[in-house]
PASEBA-1860 file (N, C-alpha, C; in nm, 3 decimals):
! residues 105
1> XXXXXXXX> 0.084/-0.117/0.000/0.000/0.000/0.000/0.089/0.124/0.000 ~ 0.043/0.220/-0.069/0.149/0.356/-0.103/0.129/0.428/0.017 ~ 0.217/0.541/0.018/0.211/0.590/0.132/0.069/0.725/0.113 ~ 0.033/0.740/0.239/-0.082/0.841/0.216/-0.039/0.988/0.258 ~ -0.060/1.009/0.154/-0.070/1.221/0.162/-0.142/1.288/0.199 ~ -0.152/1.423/0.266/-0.213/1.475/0.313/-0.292/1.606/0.213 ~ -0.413/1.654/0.155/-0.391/1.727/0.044/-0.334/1.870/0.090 ~ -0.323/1.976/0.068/-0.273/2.074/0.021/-0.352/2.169/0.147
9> XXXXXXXX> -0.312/2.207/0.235/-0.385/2.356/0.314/-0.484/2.445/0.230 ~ -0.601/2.395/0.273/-0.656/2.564/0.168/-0.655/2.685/0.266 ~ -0.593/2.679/0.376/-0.563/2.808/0.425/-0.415/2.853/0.479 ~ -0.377/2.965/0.515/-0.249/2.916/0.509/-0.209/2.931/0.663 ~ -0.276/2.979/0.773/-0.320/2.945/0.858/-0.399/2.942/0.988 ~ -0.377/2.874/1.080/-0.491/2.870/1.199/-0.505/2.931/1.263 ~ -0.592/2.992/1.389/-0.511/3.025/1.490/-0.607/2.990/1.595 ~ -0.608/2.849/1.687/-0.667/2.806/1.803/-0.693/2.909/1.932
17> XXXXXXXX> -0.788/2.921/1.969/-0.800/2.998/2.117/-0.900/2.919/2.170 ~ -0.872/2.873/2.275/-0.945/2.819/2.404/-1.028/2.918/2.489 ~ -1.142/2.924/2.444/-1.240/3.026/2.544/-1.286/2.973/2.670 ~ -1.266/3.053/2.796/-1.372/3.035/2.907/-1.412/3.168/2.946 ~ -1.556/3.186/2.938/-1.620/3.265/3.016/-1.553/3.387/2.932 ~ -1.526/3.438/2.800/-1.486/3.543/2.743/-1.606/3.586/2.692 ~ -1.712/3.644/2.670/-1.815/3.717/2.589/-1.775/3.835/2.593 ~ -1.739/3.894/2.704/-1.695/4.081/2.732/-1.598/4.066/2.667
25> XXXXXXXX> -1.454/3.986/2.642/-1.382/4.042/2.566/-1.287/3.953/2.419 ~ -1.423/3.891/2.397/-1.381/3.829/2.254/-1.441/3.914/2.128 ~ -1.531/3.999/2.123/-1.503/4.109/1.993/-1.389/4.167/2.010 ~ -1.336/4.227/2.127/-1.214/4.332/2.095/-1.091/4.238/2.064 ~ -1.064/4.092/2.096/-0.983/3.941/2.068/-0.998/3.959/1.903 ~ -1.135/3.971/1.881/-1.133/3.893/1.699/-1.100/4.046/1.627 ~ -1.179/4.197/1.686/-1.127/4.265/1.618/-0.978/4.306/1.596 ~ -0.925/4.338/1.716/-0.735/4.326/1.685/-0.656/4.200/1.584
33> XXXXXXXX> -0.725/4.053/1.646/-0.651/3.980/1.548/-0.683/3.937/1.433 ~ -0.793/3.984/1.402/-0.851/3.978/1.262/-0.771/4.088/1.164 ~ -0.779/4.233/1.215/-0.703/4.334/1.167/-0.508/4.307/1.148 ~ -0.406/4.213/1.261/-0.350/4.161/1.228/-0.304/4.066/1.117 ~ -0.412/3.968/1.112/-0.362/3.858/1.045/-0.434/3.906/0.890 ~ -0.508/4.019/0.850/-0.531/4.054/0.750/-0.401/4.136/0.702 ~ -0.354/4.120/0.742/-0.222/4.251/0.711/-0.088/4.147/0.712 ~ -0.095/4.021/0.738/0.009/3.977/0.745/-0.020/3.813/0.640
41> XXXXXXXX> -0.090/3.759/0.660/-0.124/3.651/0.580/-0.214/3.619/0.482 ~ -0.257/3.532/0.377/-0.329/3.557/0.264/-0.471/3.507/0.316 ~ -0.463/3.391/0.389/-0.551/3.325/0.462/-0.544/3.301/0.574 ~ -0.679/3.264/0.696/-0.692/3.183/0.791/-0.791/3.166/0.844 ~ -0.847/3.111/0.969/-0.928/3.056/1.004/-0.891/3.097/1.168 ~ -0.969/3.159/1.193/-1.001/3.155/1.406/-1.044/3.073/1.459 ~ -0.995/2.959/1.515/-1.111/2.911/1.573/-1.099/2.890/1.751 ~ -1.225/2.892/1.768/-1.296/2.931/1.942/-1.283/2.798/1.959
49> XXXXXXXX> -1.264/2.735/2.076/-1.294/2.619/2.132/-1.354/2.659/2.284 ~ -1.480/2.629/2.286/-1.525/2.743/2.389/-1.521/2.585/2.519 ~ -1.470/2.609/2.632/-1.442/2.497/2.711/-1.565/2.502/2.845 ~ -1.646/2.451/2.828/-1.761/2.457/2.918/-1.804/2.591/3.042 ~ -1.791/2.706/2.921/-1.798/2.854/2.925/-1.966/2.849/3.035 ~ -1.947/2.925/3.073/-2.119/2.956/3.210/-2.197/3.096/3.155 ~ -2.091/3.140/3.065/-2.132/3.343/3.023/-2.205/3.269/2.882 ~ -2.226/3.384/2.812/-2.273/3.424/2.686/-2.162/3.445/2.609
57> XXXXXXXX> -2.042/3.320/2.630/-1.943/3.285/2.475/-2.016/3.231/2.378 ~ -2.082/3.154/2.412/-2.131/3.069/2.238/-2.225/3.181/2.211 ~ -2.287/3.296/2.247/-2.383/3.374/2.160/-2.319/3.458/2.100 ~ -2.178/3.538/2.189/-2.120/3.608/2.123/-2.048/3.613/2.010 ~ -2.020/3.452/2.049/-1.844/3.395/1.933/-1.919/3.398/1.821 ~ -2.060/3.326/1.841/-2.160/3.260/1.767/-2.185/3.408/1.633 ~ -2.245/3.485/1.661/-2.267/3.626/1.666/-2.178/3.686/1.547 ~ -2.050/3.642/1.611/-1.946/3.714/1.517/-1.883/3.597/1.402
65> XXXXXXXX> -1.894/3.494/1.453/-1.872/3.397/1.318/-2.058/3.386/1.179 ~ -2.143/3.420/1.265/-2.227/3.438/1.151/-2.174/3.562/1.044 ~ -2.116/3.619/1.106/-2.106/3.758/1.013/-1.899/3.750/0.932 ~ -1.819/3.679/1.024/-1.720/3.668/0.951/-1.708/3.506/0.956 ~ -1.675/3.493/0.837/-1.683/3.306/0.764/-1.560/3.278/0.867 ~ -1.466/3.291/0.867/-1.330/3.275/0.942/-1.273/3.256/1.044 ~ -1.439/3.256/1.136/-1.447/3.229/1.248/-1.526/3.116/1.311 ~ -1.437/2.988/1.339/-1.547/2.853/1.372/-1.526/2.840/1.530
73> XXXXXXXX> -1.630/2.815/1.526/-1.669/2.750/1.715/-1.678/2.619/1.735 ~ -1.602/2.522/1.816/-1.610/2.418/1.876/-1.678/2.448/2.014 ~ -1.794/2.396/2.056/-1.846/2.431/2.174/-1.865/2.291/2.286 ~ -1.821/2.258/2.418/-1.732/2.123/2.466/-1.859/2.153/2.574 ~ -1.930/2.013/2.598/-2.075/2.024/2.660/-2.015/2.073/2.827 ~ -1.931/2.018/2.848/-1.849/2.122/2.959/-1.734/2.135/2.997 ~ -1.668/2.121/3.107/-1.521/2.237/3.123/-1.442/2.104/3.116 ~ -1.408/2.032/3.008/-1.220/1.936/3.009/-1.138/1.980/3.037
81> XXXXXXXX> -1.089/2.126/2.997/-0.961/2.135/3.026/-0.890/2.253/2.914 ~ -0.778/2.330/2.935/-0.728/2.414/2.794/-0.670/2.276/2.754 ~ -0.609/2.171/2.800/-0.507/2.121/2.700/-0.670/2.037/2.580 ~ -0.768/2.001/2.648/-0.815/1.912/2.566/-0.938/2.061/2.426 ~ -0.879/2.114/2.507/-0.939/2.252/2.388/-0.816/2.288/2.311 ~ -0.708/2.277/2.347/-0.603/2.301/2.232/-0.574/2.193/2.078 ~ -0.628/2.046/2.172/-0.591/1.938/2.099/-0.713/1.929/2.018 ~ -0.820/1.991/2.083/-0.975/1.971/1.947/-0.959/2.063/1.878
89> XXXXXXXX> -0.892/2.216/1.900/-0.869/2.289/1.781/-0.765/2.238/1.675 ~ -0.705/2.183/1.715/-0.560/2.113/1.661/-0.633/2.048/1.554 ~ -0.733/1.946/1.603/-0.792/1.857/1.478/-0.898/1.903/1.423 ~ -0.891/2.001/1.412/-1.054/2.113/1.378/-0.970/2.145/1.237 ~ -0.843/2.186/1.283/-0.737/2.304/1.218/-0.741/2.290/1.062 ~ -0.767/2.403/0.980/-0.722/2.362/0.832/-0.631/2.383/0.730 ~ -0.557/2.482/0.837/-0.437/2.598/0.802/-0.290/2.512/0.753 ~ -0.225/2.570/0.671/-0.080/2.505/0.706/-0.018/2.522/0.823
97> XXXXXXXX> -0.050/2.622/0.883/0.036/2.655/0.969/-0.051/2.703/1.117 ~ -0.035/2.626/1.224/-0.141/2.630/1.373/-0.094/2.719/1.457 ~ -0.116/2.855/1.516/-0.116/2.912/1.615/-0.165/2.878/1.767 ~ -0.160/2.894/1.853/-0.236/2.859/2.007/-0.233/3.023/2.047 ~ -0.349/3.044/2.088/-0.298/3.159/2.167/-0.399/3.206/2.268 ~ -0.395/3.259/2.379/-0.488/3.260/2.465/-0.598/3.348/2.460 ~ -0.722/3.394/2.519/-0.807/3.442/2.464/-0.814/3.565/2.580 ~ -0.739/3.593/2.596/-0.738/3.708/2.704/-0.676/3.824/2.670
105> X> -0.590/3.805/2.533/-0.527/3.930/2.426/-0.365/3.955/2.546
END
């Protein structure tokens, strides 16, 4: 059996954030790094891994990914952990290239 390939990134890349309890300050999160990574890369993808959040993250994140495509939500029925929110964005990821970064700016 040949060896198996992976196809081609259609983005070029990720950038994982592990949410808890951020609604107050994940617009001013997506507006700074949205305005970043438009200025620096051709493509990517945000994505929320919201970790068994108690606030109004999934309405907000929710909110702002209806309106920008670039923004996906993994929502975890409750609190695992950052590492097991880093590792579901990890396999969410579609980017060549994966960022982690925390959601607190």
């Amino acid at each position: 059996m040949g060896a198996q390939t992976n196809p081609m990134p259609t983005l070029e890349l990720s950038v994982i954030i592990p949410v808890y309890n951020s609604a107050d300050i994940f617009p001013e999160l997506h507006r700074r790094l949205a305005a970043v990574l438009e200025a620096a890369v051709k493509s990517f993808e945000i994505i929320a891994v919201l970790d068994g959040c108690r606030d109004r993250s999934a309405e907000v994140i929710g909110g702002i990914a209806a309106k920008d495509h670039r923004v996906k939500m993994i929502e975890f029925s409750r609190n695992f952990g950052h590492q097991a929110a880093i590792t579901a964005g990890l396999e969410f990821a579609t980017g060549g290239t994966a960022i982690v970064m925390d959601d607190d700016l």
